[in-house]
C-alpha positions as CSV (number, residue, x, y, z in Angstrom):
1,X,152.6,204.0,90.4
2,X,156.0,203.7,88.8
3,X,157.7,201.3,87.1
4,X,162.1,202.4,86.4
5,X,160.7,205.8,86.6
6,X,157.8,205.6,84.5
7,X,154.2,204.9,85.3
8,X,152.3,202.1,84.5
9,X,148.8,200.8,84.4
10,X,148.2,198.8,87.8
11,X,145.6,196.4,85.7
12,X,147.3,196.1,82.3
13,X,147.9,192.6,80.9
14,X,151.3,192.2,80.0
15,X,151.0,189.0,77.9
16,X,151.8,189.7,74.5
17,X,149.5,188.2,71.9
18,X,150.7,185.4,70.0
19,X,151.3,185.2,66.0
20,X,148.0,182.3,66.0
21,X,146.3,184.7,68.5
22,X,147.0,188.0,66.0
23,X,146.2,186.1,63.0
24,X,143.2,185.0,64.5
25,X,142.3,188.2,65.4
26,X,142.6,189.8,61.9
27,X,139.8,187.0,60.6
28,X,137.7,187.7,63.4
29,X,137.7,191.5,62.2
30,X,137.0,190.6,58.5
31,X,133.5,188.9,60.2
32,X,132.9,192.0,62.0
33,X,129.7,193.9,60.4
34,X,130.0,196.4,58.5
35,X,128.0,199.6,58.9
36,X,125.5,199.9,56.4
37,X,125.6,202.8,53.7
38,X,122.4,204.8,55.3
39,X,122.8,203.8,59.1
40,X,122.0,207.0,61.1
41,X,122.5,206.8,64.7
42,X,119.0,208.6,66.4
43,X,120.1,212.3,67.3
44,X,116.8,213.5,68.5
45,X,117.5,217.8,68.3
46,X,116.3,219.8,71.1
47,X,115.2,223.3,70.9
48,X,117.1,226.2,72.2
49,X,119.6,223.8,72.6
50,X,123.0,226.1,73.1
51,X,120.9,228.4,75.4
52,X,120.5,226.9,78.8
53,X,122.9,225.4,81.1
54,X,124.6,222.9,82.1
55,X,125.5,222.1,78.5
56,X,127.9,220.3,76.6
57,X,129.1,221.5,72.9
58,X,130.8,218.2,70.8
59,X,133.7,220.4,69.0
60,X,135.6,216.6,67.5
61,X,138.0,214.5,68.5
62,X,138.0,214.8,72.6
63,X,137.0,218.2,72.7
64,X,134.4,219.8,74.5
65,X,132.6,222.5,75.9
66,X,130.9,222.3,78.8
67,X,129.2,224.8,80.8
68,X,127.4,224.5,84.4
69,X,127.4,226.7,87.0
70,X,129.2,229.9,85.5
71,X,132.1,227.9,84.9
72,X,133.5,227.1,81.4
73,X,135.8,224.4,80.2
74,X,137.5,222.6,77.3
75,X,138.5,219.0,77.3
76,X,141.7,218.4,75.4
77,X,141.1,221.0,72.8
78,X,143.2,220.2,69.0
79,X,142.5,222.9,66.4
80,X,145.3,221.4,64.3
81,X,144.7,220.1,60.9
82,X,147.3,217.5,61.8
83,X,148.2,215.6,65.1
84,X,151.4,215.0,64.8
85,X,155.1,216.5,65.6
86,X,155.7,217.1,62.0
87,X,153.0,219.4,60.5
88,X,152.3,217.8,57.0
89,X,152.8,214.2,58.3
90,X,150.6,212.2,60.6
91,X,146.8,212.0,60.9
92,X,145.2,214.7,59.1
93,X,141.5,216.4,60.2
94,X,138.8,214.8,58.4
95,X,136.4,217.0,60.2
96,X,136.5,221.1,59.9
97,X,136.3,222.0,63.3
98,X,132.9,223.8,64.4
99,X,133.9,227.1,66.2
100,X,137.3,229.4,65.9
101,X,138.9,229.5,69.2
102,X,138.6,233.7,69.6
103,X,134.4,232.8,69.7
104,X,134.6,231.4,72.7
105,X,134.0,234.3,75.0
106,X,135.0,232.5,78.2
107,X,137.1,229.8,79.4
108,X,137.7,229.3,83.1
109,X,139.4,226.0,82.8
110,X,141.2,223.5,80.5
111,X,141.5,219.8,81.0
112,X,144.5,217.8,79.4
113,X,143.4,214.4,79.8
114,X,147.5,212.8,78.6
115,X,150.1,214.4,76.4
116,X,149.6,212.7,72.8
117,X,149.5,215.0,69.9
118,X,145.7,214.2,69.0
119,X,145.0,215.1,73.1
120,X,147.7,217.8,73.5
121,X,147.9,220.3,70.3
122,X,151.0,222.8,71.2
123,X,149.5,225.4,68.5
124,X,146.1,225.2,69.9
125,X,146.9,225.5,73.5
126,X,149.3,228.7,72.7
127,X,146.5,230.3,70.9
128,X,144.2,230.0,74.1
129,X,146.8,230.7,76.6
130,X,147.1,233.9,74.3
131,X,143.1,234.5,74.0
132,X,142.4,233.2,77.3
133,X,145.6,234.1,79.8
134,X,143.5,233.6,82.9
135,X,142.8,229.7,81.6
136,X,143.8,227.4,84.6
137,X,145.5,224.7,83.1
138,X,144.4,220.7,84.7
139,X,146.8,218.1,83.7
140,X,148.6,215.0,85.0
141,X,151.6,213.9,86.9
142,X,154.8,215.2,84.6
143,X,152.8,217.4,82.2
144,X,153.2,220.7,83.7
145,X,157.1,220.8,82.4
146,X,155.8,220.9,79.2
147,X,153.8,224.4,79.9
148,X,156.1,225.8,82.1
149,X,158.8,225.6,78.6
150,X,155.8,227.5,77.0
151,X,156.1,230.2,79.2
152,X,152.4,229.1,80.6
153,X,152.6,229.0,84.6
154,X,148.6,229.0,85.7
155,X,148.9,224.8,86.0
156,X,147.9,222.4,88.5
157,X,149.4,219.1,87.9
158,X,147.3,216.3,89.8
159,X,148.1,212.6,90.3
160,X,144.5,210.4,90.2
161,X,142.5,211.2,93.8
162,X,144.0,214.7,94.0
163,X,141.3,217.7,94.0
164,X,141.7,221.1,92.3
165,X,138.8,223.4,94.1
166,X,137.6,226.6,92.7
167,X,134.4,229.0,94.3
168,X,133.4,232.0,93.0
169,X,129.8,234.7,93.3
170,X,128.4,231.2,95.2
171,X,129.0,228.6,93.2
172,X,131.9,225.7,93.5
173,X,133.2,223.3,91.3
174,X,135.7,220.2,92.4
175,X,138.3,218.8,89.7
176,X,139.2,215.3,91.0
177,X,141.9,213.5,88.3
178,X,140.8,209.8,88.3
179,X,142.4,206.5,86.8
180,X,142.5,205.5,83.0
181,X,144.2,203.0,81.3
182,X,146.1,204.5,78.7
183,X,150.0,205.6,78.3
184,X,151.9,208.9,77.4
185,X,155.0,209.8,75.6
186,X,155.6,212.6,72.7
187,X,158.7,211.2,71.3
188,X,161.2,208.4,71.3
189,X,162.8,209.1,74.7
190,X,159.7,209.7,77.2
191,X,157.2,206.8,77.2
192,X,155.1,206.7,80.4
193,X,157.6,209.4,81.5
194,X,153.8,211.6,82.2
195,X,151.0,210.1,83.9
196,X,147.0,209.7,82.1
197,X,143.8,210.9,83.8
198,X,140.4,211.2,83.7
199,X,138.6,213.9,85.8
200,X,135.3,214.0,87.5
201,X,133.8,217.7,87.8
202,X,131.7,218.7,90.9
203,X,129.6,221.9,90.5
204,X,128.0,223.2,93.4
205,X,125.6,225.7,94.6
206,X,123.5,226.2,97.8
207,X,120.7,224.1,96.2
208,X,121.9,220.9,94.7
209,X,124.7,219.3,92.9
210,X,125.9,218.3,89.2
211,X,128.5,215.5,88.1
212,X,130.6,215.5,84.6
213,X,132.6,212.7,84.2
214,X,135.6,213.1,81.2
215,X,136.8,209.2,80.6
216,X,140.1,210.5,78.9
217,X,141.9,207.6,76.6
218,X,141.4,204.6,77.7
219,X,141.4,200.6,77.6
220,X,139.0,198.7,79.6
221,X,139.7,196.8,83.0
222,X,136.7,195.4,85.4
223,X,138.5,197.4,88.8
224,X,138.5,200.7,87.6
225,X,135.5,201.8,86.5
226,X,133.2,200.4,89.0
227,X,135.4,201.5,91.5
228,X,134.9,205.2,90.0
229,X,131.4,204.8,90.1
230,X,130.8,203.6,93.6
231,X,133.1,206.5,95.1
232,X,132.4,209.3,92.8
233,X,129.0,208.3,91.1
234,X,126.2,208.7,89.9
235,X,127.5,211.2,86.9
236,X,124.8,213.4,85.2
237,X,127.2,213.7,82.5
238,X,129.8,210.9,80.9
239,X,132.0,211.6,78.0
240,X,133.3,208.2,76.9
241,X,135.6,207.3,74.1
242,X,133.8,205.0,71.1
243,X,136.2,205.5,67.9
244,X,140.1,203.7,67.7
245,X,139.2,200.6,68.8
246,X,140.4,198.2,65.9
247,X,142.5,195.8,65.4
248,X,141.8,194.7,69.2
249,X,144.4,192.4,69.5
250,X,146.7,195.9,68.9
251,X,144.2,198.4,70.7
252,X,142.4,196.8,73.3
253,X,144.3,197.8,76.6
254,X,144.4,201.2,75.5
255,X,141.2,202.3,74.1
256,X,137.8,200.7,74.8
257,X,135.6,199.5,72.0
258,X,132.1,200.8,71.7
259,X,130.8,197.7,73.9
260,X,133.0,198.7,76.4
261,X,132.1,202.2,76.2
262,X,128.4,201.1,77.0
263,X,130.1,198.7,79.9
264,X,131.1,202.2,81.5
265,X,128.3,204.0,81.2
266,X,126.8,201.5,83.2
267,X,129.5,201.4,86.0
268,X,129.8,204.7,86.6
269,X,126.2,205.1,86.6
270,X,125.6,207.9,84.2
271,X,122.1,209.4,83.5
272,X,123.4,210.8,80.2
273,X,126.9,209.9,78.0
274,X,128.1,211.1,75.0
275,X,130.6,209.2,72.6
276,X,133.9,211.0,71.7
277,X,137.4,210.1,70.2
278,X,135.5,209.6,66.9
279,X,135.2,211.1,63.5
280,X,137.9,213.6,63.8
281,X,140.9,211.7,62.9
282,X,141.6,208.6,61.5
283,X,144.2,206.5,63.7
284,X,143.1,202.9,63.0
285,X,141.7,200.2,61.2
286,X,138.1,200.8,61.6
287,X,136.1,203.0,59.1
288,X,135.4,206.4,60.3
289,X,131.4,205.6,60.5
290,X,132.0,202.3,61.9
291,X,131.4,203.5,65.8
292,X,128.1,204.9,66.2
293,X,126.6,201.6,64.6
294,X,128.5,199.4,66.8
295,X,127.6,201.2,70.0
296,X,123.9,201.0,68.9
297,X,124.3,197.1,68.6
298,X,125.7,197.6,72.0
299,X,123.3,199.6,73.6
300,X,120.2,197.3,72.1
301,X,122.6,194.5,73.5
302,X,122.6,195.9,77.4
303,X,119.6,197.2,77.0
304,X,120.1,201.0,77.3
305,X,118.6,203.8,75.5
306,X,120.4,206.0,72.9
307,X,118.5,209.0,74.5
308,X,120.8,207.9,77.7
309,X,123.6,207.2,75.5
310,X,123.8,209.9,72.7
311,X,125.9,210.3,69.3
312,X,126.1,214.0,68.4
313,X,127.2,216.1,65.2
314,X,130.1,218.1,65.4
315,X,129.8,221.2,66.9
316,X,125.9,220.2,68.3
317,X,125.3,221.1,71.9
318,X,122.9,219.7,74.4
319,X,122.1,220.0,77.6
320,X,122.2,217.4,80.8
């Protein structure tokens, strides 16, 4: 949907916070606990655990690699030190990343969840176009401009509900682009001038079925989510956002707090999720180890498991 040319979020609240209700909110954070020193968030390993497919490889940030079926993809891969337009300014990597892009020996697909700088990474995506030139490129709505300047052509733009269907030696796999509540823009000029996604992936075969569920950036709304679940759920596989959550008053339609996270999970009835959009960069208030210890409060607070809703090291793979 479009608002003067520009997208908007169908379930955003568009009342601006006052200055009682900001300051308010800053004292509220202060009360907020802390995480403590030595809180490790269970991470049960798993042998062989890079072997067997389906899997899904953590790689920071929003990236990772998932593979089911014979088909390989990355979610919004950023191999940049920085994520930013200017290369010695903005948010810098506190993480090394875990793999060089020319070890991954195949990559079938890439999804581009919105166009921000710490989601779209122009040197990392020319390096895999370059690697990779086969690489089918998924992306929303008004992204695909932004390739087709970088000489890269193999895109398929979708708008949330639209399909992309591959099939190859048997097997099948269905991209369906799904709503988020986010918003886009790479410089002064073109806020919401792109659309936001999330994608659900479908792999098929002649026996049985598996469902991966990318959340994308996001705030949280009570329509969306539950209305993903009950038309495309349940998901074997959920990666949900936990990190970049505070100050709410500033953050909270756009990205989802670690409660809210768990509040999806649940929606969109996944067996397994993992937290991303963590640990990789530092974009706001909260300390980098404060997420995993407020999405265990969470989970012992709706009463799910953390071997249903994991926290993995960077670089760690598992299966589902």
């Amino acid at each position: 949907m479009t608002e003067k040319n520009r997208f908007r979020n169908p379930h955003f609240d568009k009342r601006k916070p006052s200055i009682k209700q900001i300051i308010h909110s800053l004292k509220m954070e202060k009360k907020l606990a802390i995480a403590p020193h030595n809180f490790q968030f269970p991470n049960p390993r798993q042998l062989n655990e890079s072997e067997t497919e389906p899997s899904a490889c953590w790689l920071g940030h929003s990236s990772f690699y998932l593979k089911c079926r014979g088909f390989h993809l990355i979610t919004d891969p950023v191999w940049s030190q920085r994520c930013s337009p200017i290369p010695c300014l903005g948010p810098k990597r506190r993480q090394p990343v875990p793999y060089a892009l020319n070890q991954f020996s195949k990559v079938h697909f890439v999804l581009i969840s919105h166009n921000h700088y710490d989601h779209l990474d122009k040197k990392t995506v020319l390096k895999l176009h370059t690697l990779h030139p086969q690489i089918h490129w998924i992306v929303p709505i008004g992204v695909a401009k932004w390739f087709k300047k970088h000489q890269i052509l193999n895109v398929s733009e979708l708008a949330w509900h639209e399909e992309f269907h591959c099939t190859q030696d048997g097997e099948s796999i269905t991209i369906t682009a799904v709503p988020t509540q986010h918003f886009s823009g790479r410089g002064l000029h073109d806020r919401n001038k792109s659309h936001w996604n999330g994608y659900v992936m479908t792999f098929k075969n002649l026996d049985h079925s598996k469902k991966a569920y990318f959340v994308g950036d996001t705030g949280y709304n009570p329509h969306d989510f539950k209305a993903i679940g009950e038309k495309y759920g349940p998901m074997d596989l959920s990666l949900i956002p936990i990190g970049a959550y505070r100050p709410r008053f500033f953050m909270r339609e756009v990205h989802v707090n670690p409660e809210e996270a768990v509040m999806i999970h649940q929606e969109v009835k996944s067996k397994l999720s993992i937290g991303m959009h963590w640990k990789t960069f530092k974009l706001t208030s909260e300390k980098m180890d404060q997420p995993p210890y407020d999405l265990y409060q969470s989970l012992e607070k709706h009463s799910v498991s953390t071997c249903h809703f994991r926290v993995l090291e960077i670089g760690q793979t598992i299966q589902w």
